[in-house]
Each structure stands twice: as structure tokens, then as C-alpha cells.
N, C-alpha and C positions, 0 to 999 in steps of 0.2 A: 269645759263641762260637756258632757254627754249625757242622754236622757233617753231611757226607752217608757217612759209613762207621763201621764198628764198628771197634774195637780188637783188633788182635794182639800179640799175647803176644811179645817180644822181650826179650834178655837180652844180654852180652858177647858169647857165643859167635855168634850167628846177631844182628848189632846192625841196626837201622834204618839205610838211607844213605840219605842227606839230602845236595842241594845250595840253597846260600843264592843269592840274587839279591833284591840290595837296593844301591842306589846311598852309603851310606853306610859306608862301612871301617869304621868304630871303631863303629858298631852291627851291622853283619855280626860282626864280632869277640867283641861281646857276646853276641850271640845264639849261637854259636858256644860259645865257653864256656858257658853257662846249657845247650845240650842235652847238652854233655858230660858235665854234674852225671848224668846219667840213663847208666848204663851201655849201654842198647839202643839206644842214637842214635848215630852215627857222622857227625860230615859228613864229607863225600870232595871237595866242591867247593864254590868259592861266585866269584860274581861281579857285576859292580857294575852292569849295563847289561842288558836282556833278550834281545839280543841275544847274547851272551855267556853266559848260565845258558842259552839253548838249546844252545849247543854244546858245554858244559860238561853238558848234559843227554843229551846222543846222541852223550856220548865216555863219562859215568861209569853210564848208565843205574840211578839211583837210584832208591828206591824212593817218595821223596817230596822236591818242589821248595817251599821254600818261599821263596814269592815278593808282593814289593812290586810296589806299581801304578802308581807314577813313578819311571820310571827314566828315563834317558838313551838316546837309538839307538833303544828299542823297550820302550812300556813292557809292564806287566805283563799288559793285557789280551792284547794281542798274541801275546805269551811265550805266556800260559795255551793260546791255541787255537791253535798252534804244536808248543807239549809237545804234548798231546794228541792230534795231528791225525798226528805225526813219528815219534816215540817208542814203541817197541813191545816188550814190553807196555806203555802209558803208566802213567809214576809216580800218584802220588796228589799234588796241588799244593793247596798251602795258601797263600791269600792271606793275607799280616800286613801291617798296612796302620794309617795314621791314618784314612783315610776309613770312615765307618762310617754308612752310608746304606743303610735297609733297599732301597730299590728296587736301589742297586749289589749288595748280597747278595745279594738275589733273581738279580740278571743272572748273578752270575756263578760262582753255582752252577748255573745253569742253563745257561751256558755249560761246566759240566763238571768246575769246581773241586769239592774235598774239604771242603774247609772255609775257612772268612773268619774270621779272628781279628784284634782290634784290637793295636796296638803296646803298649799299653799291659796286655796280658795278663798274669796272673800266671804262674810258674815253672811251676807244676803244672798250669796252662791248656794252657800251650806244648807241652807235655811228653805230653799227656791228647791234644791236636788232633794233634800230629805222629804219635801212634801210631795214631790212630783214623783215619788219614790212608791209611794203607796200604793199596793194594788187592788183592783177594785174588785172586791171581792165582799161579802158577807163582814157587814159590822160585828165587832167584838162588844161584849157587855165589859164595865169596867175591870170585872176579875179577871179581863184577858181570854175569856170563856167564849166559843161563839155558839150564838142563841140557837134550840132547835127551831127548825122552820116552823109557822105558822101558818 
């Protein structure tokens, strides 16, 4: 696991939103359940193509994209400096991925990702990276809205 952010503190009341973007259903699915074991994780979207997690991305503006690197349409690198570049304030995106090549880590935190975590991560890895994934930045109201300054 790699990490470029600290961890916030989230609970039920105020949970993590998370959108999936991974070309497999029934591991979207998986994963999907496994962050729901964690009370503070919410997904609010997921989609199969990177194409689609962008737009699923700047319709649900979550707090963290966690996103595969072959997709179909448009894959992950793509997606990542897309989020990023679109998205405002931009999520925190976490690549979950079978490739696990320290020069791809290197690229692609340094293209701006939060963290590179392998597929094969444990619950508590998943759970540890998604939170620490978060950037700190201006709270969202629950409709995903963030509040005008006061």
C-alpha cells in the first residue's frame, strides 16, 4: 500500500462517499460490500468504464474515487487526470489494481492519485487507504453540495 494523505476520522453520521470504477460487476459488488462492513464508507456510485466513473464523478462529487487501471472506453490513468483536472474540490482517488509495479506507483501518484493499493488487499488495508484517502478540504452537506462559506 501507498499513501499520499492522512486519515479522517468518519463515522455513520458524516460517512465517506465513495464511487467504484472497476470494469468487473461482481467485484464492484464485492468491494461494495466489504466497505460497507465499515460504517463511515458510503458508495453513492460505481461504474464499469472510466468513462462513466467520470461522470458519475461530477454528478455525485465524492469524496473518494476508487478506481481500476483497465477499463473499457477510457481507462484508469485517463479517468485519474480527468478527476483531478474536472472536479472541484477533486475527490481523493485511489487506484486498486492487479498491476503493482513500483515505477506505475511512482507515475501515478505523482500524477496525483492518493493512494495505489493491490486487488488483492486485505479488509482493513481497503478500509485504512479509503480513509486516509480523503482530502482535506471543505466539508460536503449530505446532498454532496459543498456549503457557501460563512
Amino acid at each position: 500500500m501507498e499513501r499520499a494523505a492522512d486519515s479522517k476520522g468518519t463515522g455513520p453520521e458524516n460517512p465517506i462517499r465513495g464511487v467504484l470504477g472497476d470494469d468487473h460487476a461482481g467485484f464492484r459488488e464485492g468491494l461494495k460490500e466489504m466497505l460497507a462492513t465499515d460504517g463511515g464508507i458510503e458508495v453513492v456510485g460505481e461504474a464499469g468504464d472510466g468513462a462513466a466513473v467520470i461522470e458519475l464523478a461530477r454528478e455525485m462529487l465524492p469524496d473518494v474515487v476508487i478506481l481500476d487501471l483497465a477499463m473499457p472506453k477510457m481507462g484508469g490513468r485517463e479517468a485519474l487526470e480527468l478527476i483531478l483536472r474536472e472536479i472541484s474540490p477533486p475527490p481523493g482517488v485511489v487506484i486498486l489494481t492487479m498491476h503493482d509495479q513500483r515505477r506505475l506507483v511512482r507515475e501515478l501518484l505523482g500524477m496525483g492519485a492518493s493512494a495505489f493499493l493491490a486487488k488483492s488487499a486485505s479488509l482493513a488495508e481497503l478500509i485504512t487507504t479509503v480513509k486516509g484517502s480523503v482530502p482535506k478540504h471543505q466539508p460536503r452537506e449530505p446532498s454532496g453540495e459543498v456549503p457557501p462559506p460563512t
